[in-house]
C-alpha positions as CSV (number, residue, x, y, z in Angstrom):
1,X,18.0,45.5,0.7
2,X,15.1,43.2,-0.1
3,X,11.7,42.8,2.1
4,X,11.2,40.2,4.0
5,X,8.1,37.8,3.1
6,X,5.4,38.1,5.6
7,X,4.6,35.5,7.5
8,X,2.0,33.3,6.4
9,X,-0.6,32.5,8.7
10,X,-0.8,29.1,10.5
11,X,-3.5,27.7,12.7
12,X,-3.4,24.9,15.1
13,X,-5.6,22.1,14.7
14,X,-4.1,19.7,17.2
15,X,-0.9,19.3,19.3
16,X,1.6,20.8,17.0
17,X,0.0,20.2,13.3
18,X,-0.9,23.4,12.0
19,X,-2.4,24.4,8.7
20,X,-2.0,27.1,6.1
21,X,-4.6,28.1,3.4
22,X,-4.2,29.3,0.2
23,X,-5.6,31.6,-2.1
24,X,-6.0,29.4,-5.1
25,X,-8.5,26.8,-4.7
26,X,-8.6,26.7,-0.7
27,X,-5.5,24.7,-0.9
28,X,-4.3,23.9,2.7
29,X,-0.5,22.9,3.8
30,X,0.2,20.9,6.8
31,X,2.8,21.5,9.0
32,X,3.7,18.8,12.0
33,X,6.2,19.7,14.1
34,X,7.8,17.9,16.7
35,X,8.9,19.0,19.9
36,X,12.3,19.8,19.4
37,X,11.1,21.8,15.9
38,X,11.7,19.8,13.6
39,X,9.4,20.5,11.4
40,X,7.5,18.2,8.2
41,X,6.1,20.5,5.7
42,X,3.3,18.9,3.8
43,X,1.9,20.4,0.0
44,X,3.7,23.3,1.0
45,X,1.5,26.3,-1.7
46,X,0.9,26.9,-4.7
47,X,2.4,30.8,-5.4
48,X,5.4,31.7,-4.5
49,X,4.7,34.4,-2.3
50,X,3.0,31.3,0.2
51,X,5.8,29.2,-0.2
52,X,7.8,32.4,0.6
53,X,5.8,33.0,3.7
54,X,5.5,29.8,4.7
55,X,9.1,29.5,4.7
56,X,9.0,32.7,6.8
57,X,6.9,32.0,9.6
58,X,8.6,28.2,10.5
59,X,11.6,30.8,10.9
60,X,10.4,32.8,12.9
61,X,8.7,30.0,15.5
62,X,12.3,28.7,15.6
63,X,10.9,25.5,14.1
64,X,13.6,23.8,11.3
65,X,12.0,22.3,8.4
66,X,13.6,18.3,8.6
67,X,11.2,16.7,5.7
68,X,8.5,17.5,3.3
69,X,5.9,15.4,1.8
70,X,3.6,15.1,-1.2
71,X,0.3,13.9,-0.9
72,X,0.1,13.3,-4.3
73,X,2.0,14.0,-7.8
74,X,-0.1,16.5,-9.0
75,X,2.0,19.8,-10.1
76,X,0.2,21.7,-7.5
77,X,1.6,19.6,-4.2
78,X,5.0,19.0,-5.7
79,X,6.6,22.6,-4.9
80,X,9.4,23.6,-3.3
81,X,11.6,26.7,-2.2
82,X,15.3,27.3,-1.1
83,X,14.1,29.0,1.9
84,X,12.9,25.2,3.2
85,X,16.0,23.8,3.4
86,X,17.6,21.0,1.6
87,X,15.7,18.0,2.8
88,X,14.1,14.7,1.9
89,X,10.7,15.6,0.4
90,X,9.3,12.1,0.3
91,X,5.8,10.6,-1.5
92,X,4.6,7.3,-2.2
93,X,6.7,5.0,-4.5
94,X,4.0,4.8,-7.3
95,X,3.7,8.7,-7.0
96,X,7.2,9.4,-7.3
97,X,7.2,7.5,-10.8
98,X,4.1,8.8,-11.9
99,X,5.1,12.1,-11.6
100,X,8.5,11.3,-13.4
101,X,6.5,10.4,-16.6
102,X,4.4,14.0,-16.2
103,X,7.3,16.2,-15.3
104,X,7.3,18.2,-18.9
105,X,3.4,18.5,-18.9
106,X,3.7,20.0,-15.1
107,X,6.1,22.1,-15.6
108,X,4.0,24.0,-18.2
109,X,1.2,24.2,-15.9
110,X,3.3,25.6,-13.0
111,X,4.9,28.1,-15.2
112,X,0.9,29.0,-16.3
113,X,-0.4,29.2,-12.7
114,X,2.1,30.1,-10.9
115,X,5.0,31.6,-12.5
116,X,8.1,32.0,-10.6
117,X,9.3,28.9,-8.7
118,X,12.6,27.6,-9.0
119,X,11.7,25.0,-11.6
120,X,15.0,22.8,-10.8
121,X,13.4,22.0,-7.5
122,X,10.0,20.8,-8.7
123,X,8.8,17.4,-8.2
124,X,12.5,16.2,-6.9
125,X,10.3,13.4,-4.8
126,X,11.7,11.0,-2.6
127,X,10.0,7.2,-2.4
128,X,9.3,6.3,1.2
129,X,12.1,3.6,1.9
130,X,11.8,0.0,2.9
131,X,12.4,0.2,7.1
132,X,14.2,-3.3,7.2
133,X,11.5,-4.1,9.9
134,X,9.0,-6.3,7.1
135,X,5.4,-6.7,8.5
136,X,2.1,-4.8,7.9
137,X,-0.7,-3.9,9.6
138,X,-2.3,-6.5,9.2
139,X,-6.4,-6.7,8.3
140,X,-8.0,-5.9,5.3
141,X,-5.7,-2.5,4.5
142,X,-2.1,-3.5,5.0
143,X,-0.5,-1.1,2.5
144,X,0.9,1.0,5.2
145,X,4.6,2.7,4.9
146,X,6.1,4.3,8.1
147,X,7.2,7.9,7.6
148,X,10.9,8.6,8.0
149,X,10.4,11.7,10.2
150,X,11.2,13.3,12.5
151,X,14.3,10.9,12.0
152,X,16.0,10.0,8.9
153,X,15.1,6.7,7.0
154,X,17.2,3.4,8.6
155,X,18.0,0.4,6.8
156,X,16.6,1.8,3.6
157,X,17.1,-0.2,0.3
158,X,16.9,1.1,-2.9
159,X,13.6,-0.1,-4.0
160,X,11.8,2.4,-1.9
161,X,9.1,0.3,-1.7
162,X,7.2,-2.2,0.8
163,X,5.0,-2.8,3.5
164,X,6.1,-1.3,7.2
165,X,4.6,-2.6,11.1
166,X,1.8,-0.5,12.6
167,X,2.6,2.7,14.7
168,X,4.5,2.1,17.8
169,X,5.0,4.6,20.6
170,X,7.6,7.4,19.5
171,X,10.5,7.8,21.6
172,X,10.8,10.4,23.8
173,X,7.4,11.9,22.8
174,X,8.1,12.3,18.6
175,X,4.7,12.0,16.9
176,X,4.4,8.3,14.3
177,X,3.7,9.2,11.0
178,X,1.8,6.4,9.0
179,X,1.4,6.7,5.2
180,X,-1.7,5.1,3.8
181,X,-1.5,4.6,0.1
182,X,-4.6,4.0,-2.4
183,X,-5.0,4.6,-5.6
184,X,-8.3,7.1,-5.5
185,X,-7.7,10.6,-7.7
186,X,-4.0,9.9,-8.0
187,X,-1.3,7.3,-8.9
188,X,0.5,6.7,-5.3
189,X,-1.9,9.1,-3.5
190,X,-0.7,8.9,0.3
191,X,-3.0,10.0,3.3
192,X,-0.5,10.8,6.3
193,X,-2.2,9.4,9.8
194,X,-1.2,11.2,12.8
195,X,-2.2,9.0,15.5
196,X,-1.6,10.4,18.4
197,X,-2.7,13.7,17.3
198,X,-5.9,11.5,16.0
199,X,-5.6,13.8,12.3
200,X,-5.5,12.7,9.1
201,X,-4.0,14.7,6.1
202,X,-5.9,13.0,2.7
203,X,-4.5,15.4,0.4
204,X,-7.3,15.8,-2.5
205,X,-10.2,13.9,-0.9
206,X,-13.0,14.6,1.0
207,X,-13.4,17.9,0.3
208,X,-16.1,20.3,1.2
209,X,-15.5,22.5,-1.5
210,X,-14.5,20.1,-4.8
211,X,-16.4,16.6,-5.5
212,X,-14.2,13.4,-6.3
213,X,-12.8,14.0,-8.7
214,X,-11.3,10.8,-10.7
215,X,-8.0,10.1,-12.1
216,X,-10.1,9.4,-16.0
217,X,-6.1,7.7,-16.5
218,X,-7.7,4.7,-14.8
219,X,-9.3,2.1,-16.3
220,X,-12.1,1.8,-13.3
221,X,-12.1,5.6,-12.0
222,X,-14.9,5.2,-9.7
223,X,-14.0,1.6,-8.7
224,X,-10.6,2.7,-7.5
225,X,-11.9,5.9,-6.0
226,X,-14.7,4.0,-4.1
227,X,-11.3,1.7,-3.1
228,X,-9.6,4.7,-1.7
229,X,-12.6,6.0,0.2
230,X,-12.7,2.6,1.9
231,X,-8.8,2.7,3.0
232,X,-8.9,6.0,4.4
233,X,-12.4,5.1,6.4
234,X,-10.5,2.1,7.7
235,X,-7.1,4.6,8.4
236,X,-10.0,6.5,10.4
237,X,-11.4,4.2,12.6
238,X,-8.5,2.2,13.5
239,X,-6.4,5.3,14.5
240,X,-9.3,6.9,16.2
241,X,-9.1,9.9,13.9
242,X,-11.3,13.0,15.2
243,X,-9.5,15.5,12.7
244,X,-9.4,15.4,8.9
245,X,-7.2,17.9,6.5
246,X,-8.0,17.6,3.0
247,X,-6.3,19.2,0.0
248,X,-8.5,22.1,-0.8
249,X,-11.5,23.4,1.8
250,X,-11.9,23.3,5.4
251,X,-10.8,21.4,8.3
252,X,-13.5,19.0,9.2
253,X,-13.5,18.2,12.9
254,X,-15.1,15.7,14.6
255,X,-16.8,12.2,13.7
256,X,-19.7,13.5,12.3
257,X,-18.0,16.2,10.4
258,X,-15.4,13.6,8.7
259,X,-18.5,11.0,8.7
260,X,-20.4,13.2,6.5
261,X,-17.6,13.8,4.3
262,X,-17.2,10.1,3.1
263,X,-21.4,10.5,2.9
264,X,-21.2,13.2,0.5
265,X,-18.2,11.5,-1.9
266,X,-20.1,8.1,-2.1
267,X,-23.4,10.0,-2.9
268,X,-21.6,11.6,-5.6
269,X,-20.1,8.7,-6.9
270,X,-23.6,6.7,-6.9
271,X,-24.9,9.8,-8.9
272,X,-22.8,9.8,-11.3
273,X,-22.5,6.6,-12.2
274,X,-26.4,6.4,-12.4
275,X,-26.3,9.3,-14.7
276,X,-23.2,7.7,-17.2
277,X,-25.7,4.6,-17.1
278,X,-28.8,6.8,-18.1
279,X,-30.0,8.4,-21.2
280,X,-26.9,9.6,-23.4
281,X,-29.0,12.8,-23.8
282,X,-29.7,13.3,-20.5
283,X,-29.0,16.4,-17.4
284,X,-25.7,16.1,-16.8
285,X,-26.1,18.6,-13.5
286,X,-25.8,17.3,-10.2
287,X,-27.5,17.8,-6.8
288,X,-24.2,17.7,-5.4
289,X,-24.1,21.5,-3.7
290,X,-20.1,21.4,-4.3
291,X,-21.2,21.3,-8.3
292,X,-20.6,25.2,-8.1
293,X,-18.3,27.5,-9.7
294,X,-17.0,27.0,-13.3
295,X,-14.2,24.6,-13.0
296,X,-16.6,21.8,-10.7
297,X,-18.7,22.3,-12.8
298,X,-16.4,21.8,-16.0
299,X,-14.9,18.8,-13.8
300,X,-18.3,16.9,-13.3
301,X,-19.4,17.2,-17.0
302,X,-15.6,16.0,-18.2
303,X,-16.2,13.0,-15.6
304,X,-19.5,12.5,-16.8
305,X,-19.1,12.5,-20.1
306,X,-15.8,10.2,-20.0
307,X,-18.0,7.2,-18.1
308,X,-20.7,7.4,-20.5
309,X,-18.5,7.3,-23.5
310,X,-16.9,4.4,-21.7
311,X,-20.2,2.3,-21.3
């Protein structure tokens, strides 16, 4: 008779979003649950022991995962288990290709960092469908998709693609899910907007522990990263946002917490770029006190080195 994975530890952050962290990189999972239980299940780990445990604890609250999410394509935030369920795991249309065209490349990495995952499940992403409603927000940052969750897409098309209306009151008390898309660190990256929570989940921005780092793919890294920044500041004020998850760190909480977030990523970005446009020869440190650690560090100097080679 086999173990049962222990139950991975969750804290609350606001009326039923809780997070998890991980033991590689800080990672942090979301979980939103609704009142009935259903339950959205965002990045869900990296090992499979978390995914495992994860899976474990939503048990045991009684909660039933309905939906999971992907921040981004990234091989890291495209995992999956059994012990889940069977369920929509949806992303941004632009992700879900992009992470089509890297499937062989990710599945080497998963198999070198974390070994053991059911590889048929990996990165079998969902695009967010069309609602049938047509609209936007409106404003400067209309790229907004609803969230099919806690119920099931309706009048989807095929194209999985397209602008949806701003949040309206769920019914009978279910939380609105907004997806805010830019193009910052990832193809497709999607920022989920909790409203009436007032959280934002950013996936792998605004990080305490990691500096921006670009998607060098890109053929303006730092002008589409600044570009992201801007949409999820915008995501923040309108929805009166006082909590922010990002991919890998801590919770920041509060405006002047999430404030100094976006203070610290545009410093760095101003930085750097006055470094690439500097003397070829010159420092390539950084004041930036999340420059620590090997891989930062290795991340910064590839980052570096890639804009100066592209002056």
């Amino acid at each position: 008779m086999s173990t049962p994975p222990p139950l991975r530890e969750l804290h609350e952050i606001a009326d039923g979003v809780h997070v998890a962290t991980a033991e590689i990189w800080t990672s942090l999972t979301t979980v939103v649950v609704a009142p009935d239980g259903r339950a959205l299940v965002v990045d869900p780990g990296i090992t499979v022991a978390e995914v495992e445990s994860l899976a474990a604890q939503i048990a045991h609250r009684g909660w039933r995962v309905t939906a999971g999410f992907s921040t981004h394509p990234h091989w890291d935030h495209v995992l999956w288990s059994r012990s889940l369920g069977d369920v929509p795991r949806w992303a941004c249309p632009t992700a879900v290709r992009a992470q089509q065209r890297s499937l062989a490349e990710d599945l080497v990495k998963v198999e070198r960092e974390a070994p053991g995952h059911d590889l048929t499940l990996f990165g079998r992403l969902r695009p967010i469908p069309v609602s049938g409603t047509g609209g936007s927000t409106g404003g400067a940052h209309p790229d907004v998709l609803h969230l099919p969750w806690p119920d099931g897409p309706r009048h989807a098309t095929p194209s999985g693609a397209g602008a949806m209306p701003a949040a309206m009151p769920g019914a009978g008390g279910e939380p609105v899910v907004l997806v805010v898309e830019h193009q910052a660190h990832a193809p497709g990256h999607g920022a989920l907007v909790l409203p009436d929570a007032g959280v934002i989940v950013v996936g792998d921005m605004l990080s305490d522990v990691e500096v921006p780092l670009l998607d060098l793919e890109s053929p303006d890294p730092v002008g589409e990263y600044r570009a992201g920044l801007d949409v999820l500041e915008h995501a923040v004020s309108e929805h009166g946002v006082h909590t922010l998850v990002p991919g890998h760190g801590h919770v920041a909480t509060g405006s002047d917490a999430i404030w100094e977030r976006f203070g610290a990523d545009r410093a760095y970005l101003d930085a750097l770029e006055a470094a690439a446009d500097g003397d070829a020869d010159g420092p390539d440190g950084s004041e930036d006190p999340r420059v620590t650690g090997e891989w930062v560090v290795g991340e910064h100097r590839k980052q570096l080195d890639h804009l100066r080679r592209a002056r």
